[in-house]
BATI-147772 format. One line per field, with one value per residue (C-alpha): residue in one letter; chain; x, y, z. Coordinates in Angstrom, 1 decimal, m for minus. Layout:
REM BATI-147772
r <- [A / ...] .
c <- [A / ...] .
xx <- [X / ...] .
yy <- [Y / ...] .
zz <- [Z / ...] .
END
This chain:
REM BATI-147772
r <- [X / X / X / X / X / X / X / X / X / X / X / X / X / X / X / X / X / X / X / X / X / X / X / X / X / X / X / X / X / X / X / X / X / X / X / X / X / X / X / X / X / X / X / X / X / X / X / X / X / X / X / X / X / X / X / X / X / X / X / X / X / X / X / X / X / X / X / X / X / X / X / X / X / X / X / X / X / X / X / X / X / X / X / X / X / X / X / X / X / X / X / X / X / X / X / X / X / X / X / X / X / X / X / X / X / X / X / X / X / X / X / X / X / X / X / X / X / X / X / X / X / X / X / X / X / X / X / X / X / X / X / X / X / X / X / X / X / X / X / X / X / X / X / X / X / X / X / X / X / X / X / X / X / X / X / X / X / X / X / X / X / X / X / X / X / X / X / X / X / X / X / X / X / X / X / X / X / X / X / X / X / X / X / X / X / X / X / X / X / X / X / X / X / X / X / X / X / X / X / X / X / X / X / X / X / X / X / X / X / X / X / X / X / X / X / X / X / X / X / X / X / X / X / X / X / X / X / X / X / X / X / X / X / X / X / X / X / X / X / X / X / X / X / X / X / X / X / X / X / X / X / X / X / X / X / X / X / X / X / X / X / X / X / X / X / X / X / X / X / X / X / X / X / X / X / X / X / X / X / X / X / X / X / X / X / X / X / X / X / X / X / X / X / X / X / X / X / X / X / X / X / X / X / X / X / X / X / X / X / X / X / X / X / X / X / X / X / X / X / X / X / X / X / X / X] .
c <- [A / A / A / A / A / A / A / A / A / A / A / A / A / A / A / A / A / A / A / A / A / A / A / A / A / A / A / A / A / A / A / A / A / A / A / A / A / A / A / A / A / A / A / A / A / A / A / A / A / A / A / A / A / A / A / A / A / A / A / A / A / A / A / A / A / A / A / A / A / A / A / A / A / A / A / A / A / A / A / A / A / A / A / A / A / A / A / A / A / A / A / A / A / A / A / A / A / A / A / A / A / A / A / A / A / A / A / A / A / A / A / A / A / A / A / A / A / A / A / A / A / A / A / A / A / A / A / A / A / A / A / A / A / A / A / A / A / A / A / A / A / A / A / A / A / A / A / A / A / A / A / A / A / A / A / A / A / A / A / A / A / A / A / A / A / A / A / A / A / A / A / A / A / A / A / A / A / A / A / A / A / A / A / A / A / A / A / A / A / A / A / A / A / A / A / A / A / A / A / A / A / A / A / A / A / A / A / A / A / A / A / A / A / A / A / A / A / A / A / A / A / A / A / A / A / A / A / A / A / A / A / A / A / A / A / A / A / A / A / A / A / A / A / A / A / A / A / A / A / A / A / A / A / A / A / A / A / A / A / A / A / A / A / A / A / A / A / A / A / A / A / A / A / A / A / A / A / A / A / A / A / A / A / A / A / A / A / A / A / A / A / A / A / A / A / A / A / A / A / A / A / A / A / A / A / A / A / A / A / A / A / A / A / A / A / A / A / A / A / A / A / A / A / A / A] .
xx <- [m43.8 / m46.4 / m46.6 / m45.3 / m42.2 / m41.9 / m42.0 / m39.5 / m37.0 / m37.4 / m36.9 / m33.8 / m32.4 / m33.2 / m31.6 / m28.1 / m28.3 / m28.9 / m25.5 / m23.9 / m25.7 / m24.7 / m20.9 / m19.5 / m16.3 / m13.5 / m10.7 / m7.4 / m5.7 / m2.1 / m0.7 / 3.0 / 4.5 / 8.0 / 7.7 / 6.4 / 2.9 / 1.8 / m0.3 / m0.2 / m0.2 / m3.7 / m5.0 / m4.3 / m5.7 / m8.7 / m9.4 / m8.4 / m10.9 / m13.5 / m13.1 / m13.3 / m16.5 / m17.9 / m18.3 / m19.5 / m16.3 / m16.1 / m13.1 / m13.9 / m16.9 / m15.9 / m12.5 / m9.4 / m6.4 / m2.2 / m0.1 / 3.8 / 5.7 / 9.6 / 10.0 / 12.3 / 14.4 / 13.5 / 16.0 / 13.5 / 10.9 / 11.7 / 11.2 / 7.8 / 6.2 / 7.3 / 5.5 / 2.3 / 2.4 / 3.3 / 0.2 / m2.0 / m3.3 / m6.4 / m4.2 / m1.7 / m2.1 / 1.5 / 0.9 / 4.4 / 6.9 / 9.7 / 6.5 / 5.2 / 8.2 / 8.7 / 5.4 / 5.8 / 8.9 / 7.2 / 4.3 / 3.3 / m0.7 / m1.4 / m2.8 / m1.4 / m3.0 / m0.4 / 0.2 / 3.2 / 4.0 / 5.9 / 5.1 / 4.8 / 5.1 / 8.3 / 9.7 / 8.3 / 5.7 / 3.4 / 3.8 / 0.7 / m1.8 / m5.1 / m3.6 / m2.0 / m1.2 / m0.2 / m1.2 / m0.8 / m3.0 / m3.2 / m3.3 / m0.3 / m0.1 / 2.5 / 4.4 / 7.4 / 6.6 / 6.0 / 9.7 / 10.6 / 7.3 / 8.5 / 11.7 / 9.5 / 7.8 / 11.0 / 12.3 / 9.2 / 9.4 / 13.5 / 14.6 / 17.8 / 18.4 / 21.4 / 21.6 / 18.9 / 18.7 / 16.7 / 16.8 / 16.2 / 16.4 / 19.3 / 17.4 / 14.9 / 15.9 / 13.8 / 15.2 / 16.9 / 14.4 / 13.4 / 16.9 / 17.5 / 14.4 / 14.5 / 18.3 / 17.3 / 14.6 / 16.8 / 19.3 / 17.3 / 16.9 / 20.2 / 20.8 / 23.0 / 21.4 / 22.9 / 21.2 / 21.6 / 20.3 / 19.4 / 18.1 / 18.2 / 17.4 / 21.2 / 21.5 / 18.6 / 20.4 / 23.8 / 21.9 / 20.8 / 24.8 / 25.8 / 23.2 / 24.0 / 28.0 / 27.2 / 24.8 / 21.3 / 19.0 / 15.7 / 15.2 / 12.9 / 12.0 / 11.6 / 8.1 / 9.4 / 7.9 / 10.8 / 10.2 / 6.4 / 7.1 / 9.2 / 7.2 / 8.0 / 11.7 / 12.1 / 9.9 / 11.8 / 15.5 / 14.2 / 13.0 / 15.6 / 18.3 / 16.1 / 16.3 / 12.6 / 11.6 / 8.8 / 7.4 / 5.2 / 2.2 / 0.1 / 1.1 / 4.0 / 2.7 / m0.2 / 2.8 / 4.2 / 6.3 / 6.7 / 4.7 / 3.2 / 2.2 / 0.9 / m1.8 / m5.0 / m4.2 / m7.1 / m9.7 / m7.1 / m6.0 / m9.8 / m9.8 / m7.2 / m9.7 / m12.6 / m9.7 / m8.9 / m13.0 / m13.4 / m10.5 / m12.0 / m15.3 / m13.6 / m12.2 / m8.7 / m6.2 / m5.4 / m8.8 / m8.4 / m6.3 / m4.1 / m6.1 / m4.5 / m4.8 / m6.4 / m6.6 / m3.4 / m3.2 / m1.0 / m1.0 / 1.1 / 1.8 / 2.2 / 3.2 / 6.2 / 6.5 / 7.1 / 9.3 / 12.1 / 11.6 / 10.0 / 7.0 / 5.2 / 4.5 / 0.9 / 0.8 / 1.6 / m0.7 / m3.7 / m3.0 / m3.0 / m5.6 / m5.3 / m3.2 / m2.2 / m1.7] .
yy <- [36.0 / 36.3 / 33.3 / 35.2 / 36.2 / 32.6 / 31.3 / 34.0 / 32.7 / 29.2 / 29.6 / 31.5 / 28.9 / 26.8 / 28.9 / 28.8 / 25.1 / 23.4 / 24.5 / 23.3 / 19.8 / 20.0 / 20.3 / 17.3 / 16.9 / 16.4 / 13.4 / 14.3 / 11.4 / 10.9 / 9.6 / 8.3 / 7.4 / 6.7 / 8.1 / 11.3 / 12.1 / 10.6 / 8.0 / 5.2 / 7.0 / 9.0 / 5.4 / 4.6 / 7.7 / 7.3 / 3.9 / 5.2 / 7.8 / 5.3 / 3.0 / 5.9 / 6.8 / 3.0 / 3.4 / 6.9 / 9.5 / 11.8 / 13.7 / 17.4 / 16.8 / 14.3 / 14.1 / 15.5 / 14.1 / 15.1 / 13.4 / 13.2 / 11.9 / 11.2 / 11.2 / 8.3 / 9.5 / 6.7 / 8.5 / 11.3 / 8.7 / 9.1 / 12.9 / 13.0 / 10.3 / 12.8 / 15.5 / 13.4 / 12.6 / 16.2 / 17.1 / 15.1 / 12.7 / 10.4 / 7.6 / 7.4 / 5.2 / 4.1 / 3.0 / 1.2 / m1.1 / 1.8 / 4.3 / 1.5 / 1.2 / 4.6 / 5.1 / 2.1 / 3.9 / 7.2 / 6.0 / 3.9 / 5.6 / 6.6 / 3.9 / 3.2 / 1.0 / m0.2 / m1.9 / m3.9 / m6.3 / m8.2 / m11.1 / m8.3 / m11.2 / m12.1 / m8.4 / m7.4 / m5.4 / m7.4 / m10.9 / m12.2 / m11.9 / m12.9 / m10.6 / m7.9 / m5.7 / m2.8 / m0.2 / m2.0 / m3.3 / m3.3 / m5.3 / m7.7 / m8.3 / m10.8 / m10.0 / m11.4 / m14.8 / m15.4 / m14.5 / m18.5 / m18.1 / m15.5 / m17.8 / m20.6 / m18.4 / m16.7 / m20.4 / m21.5 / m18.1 / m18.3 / m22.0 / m21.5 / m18.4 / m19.5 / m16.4 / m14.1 / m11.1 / m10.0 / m6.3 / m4.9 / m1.3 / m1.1 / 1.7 / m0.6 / m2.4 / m4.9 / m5.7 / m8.7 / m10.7 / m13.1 / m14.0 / m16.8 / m18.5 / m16.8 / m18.2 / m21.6 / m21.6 / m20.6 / m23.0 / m25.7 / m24.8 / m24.5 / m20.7 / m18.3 / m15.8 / m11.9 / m9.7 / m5.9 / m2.7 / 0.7 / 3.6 / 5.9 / 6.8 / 6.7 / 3.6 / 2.0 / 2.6 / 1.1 / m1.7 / m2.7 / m1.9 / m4.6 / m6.7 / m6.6 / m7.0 / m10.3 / m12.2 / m11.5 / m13.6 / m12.7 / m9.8 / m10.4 / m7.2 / m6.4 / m4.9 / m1.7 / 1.6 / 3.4 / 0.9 / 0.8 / 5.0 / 4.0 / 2.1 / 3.3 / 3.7 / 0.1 / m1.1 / 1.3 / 0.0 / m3.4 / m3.1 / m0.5 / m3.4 / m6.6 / m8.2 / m9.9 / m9.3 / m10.2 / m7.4 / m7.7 / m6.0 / m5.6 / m1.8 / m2.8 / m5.3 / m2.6 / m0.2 / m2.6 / m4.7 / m8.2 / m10.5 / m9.6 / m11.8 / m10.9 / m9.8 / m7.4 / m4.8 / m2.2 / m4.3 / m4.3 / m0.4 / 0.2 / m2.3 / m0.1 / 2.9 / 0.6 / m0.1 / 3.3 / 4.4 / 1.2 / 2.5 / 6.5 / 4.9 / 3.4 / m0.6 / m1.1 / m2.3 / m5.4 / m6.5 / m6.4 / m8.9 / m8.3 / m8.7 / m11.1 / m10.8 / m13.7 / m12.9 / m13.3 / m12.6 / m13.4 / m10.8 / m11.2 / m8.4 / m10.3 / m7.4 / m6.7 / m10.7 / m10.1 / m7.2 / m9.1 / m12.0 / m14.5 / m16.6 / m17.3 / m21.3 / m22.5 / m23.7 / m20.4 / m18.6 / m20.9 / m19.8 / m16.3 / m14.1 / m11.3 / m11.0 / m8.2 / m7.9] .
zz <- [42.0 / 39.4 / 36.7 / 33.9 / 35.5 / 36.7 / 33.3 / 32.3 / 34.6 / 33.8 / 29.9 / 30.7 / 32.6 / 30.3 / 27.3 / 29.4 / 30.8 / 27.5 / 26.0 / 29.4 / 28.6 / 24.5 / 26.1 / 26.3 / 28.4 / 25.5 / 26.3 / 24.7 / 23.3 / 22.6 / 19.5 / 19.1 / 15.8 / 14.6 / 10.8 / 9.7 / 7.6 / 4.6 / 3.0 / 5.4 / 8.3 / 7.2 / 7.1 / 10.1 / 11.6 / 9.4 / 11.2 / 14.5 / 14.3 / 12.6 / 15.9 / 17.8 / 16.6 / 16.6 / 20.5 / 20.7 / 20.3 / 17.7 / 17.2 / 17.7 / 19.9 / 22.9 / 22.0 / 20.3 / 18.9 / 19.5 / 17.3 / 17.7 / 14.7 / 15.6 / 11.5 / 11.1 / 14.5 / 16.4 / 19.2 / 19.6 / 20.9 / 24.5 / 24.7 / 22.4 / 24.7 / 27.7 / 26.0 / 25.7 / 29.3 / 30.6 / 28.5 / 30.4 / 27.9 / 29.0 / 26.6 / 24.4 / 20.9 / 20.0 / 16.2 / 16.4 / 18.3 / 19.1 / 19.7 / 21.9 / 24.1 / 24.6 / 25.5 / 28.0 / 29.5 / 29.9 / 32.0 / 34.4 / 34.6 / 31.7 / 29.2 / 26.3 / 23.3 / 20.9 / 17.4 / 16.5 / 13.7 / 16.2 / 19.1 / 22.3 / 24.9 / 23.4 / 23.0 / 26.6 / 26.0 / 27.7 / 30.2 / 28.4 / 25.5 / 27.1 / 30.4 / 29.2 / 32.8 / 34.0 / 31.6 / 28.2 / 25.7 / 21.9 / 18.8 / 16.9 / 12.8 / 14.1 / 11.0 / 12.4 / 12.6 / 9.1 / 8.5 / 7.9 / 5.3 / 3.5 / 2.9 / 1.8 / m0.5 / m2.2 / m2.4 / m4.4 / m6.5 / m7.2 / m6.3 / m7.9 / m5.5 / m3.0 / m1.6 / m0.2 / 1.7 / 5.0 / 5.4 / 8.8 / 10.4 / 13.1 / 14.5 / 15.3 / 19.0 / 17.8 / 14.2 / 14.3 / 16.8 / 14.3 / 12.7 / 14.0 / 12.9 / 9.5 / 9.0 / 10.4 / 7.4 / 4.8 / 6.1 / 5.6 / 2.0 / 1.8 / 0.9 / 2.3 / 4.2 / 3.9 / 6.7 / 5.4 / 7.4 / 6.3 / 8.4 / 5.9 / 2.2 / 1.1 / 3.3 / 1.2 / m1.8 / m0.7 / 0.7 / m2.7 / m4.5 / m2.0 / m2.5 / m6.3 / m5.3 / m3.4 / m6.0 / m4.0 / m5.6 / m3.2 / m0.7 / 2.0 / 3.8 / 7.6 / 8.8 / 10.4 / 10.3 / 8.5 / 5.3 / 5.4 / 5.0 / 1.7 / 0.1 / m2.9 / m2.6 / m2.2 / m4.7 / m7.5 / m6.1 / m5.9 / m10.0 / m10.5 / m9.4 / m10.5 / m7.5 / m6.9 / m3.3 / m0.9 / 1.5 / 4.8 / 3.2 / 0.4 / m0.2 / m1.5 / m4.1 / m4.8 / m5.2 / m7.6 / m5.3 / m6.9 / m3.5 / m0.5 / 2.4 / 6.3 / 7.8 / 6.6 / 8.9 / 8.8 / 10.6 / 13.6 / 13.4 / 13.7 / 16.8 / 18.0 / 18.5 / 19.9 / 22.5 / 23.5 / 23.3 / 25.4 / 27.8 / 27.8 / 29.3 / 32.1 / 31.2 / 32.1 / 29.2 / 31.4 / 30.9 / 27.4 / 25.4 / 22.7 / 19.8 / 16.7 / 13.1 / 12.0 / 8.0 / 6.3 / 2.6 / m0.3 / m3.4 / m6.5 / m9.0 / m12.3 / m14.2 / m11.8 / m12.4 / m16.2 / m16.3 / m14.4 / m16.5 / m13.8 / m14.2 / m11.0 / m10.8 / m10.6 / m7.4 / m5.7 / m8.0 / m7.2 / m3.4 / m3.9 / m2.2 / m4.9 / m8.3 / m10.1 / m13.4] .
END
C-alpha cells in the first residue's frame, strides 16, 4: 500500500470512530412522584439534575430522565413503579414517602434513592441510617419529628388556643405516624387536639367548615406531598377562615402562610442526584447513608400576622431565621 492511501484510510477511520467515542452510553433514570407538575416539583427536578451534573451526568448527553406523576392518586403508585421497572431503569428517584414505598415494592434490583419528610427507619424503609441495605438509599427532612415543635410554637403564637388542629392526608399510609407524640405535646399544654384529613380539594375546604364548627384556634399542617402541591389552597382557606396556621416549609409562609418551620430542603434534593450519579458509577445505595437535614429554619410572614389581628411576641421573632413583612 502506497503512503497516501495509507493515510487516506486512517483519517477515515478516524472521521467514523470519533463520533463512536463522542457517544456516550445514556443511563435512563426513573422518577416516581405522588402529585402532578408544577412549581415545586420543577424545583426539585432542577436540583436533581443540578446533582446530576455535579458528578459528571448531563441530562441529554449521559443520561435521560422518565418521570411518573400518580397526580394526587396515591393508589396508582404501585402500577407507575411497575412501569419504571419493566422499562429498565438503571435507578429510580422516588421524590416522596408513598413514591418511595412503591418503589421499594416493585424492586428488589433496581436502586432506588428516596426523599421523605419522615423518620425511614421508623416507617420501614430502611433497618438503618448509617446502613441503609438492600437497594435503598436517600435523604430525610425529618419533618415529622418536629410535630411536638410545631405545637410549642402555635402555643407561643395563640396561648389562649385550647383547641388546635393537625391535618393529615388518609391517603397517605403514613399520616398519622407522629400522633401520638404530637397529642402528648399538646396535652401537656393542655389543648385539645382535633386531627382532620383531606385528600382532596373539596375535602380541604370541609376540613376548614369543621374546623370553624369546633372552635380551632391553630392548624398545624402535615408534610405530605398532596398539601405541599396546594400550597396556595391552604394558605387562602386558612386566611379565608382566619384560622392562624403553622406549615412544614417555607413555601407556604413565602406564599403568605402565617409561620413556617423544618428543614431547607434544596441542599438535600440536590444530594439526591449526587446519590443516584454516585450509584450510575457503580457504589451501592447500602454504602450510602441516609443523608439528614441539618438546617432548620423559622420564617414569619408579618403581614399575614396583621391581617388576622395577631402580633407575634418578641421572643419568637428574635429566633426567626427570616421575616416577612
Amino acid at each position: 500500500m502506497r503512503r497516501p492511501e495509507f493515510i487516506s484510510l486512517l483519517g477515515g477511520a478516524a472521521a467514523w470512530a470519533s463520533p463512536a467515542r463522542a457517544q456516550e452510553p445514556r443511563r435512563v433514570i426513573g422518577v416516581l412522584r405522588a402529585i402532578g407538575p408544577g412549581i415545586f416539583a420543577d424545583t426539585i427536578m432542577s436540583a436533581l439534575v443540578q446533582g446530576l451534573k455535579d458528578v459528571g451526568f448531563v441530562e441529554g448527553r449521559n443520561v435521560s430522565i422518565e418521570i411518573r406523576y400518580a397526580d394526587d392518586h396515591y393508589d396508582r403508585l404501585p402500577s407507575l413503579a411497575a412501569e419504571l421497572v419493566r422499562g429498565d431503569v438503571a435507578a429510580i428517584y422516588a421524590t416522596d414517602v408513598p413514591s418511595a414505598f412503591a418503589a421499594k415494592a416493585a424492586t428488589k434490583t433496581i436502586p432506588i434513592v428516596f426523599a421523605t419528610g419522615v423518620d425511614p427507619v421508623k416507617v420501614g424503609l430502611v433497618d438503618s441510617l448509617s446502613r441503609p441495605k438492600d437497594n435503598l438509599t436517600g435523604i430525610s427532612f425529618f419533618f415529622s419529628v418536629l410535630g411536638p415543635k410545631h405545637v410549642e410554637l402555635l402555643h407561643e403564637l395563640l396561648p389562649a388556643a385550647s383547641t388546635i388542629a393537625f391535618l393529615v392526608n388518609p391517603c397517605n399510609a403514613n399520616a398519622r405516624i407522629d400522633e401520638p407524640e404530637i397529642r402528648a405535646a399538646a396535652d401537656r399544654l393542655k389543648q385539645h387536639l382535633e386531627v382532620l384529613t383531606a385528600s382532596t380539594e373539596r375535602d380541604l375546604e370541609a376540613a376548614f367548615a369543621i374546623m370553624v364548627q369546633r372552635g380551632v384556634g391553630g392548624l398545624i399542617v402535615k408534610p405530605d406531598p398532596f398539601f405541599i402541591s396546594r400550597t396556595e389552597l391552604l394558605v387562602a382557606l386558612a386566611a379565608g377562615h382566619t384560622i392562624p396556621a403553622i406549615y412544614p416549609v417555607r413555601t407556604f409562609a413565602d406564599a403568605g402562610g402565617l409561620i413556617s418551620y423544618g428543614g431547607i430542603p434544596l441542599d438535600l434534593y440536590q444530594q439526591a442526584g449526587i446519590y443516584v450519579g454516585k450509584i450510575l458509577k457503580g457504589t451501592k445505595p447500602a454504602d450510602l447513608p441516609v443523608q439528614q437535614s441539618t438546617k432548620l429554619e423559622l420564617v414569619i410572614n408579618l403581614k399575614t400576622a396583621k391581617t388576622l389581628g395577631l402580633t407575634i411576641p418578641p421572643t419568637l421573632l428574635i429566633r426567626a431565621d427570616d421575616v416577612i413583612e
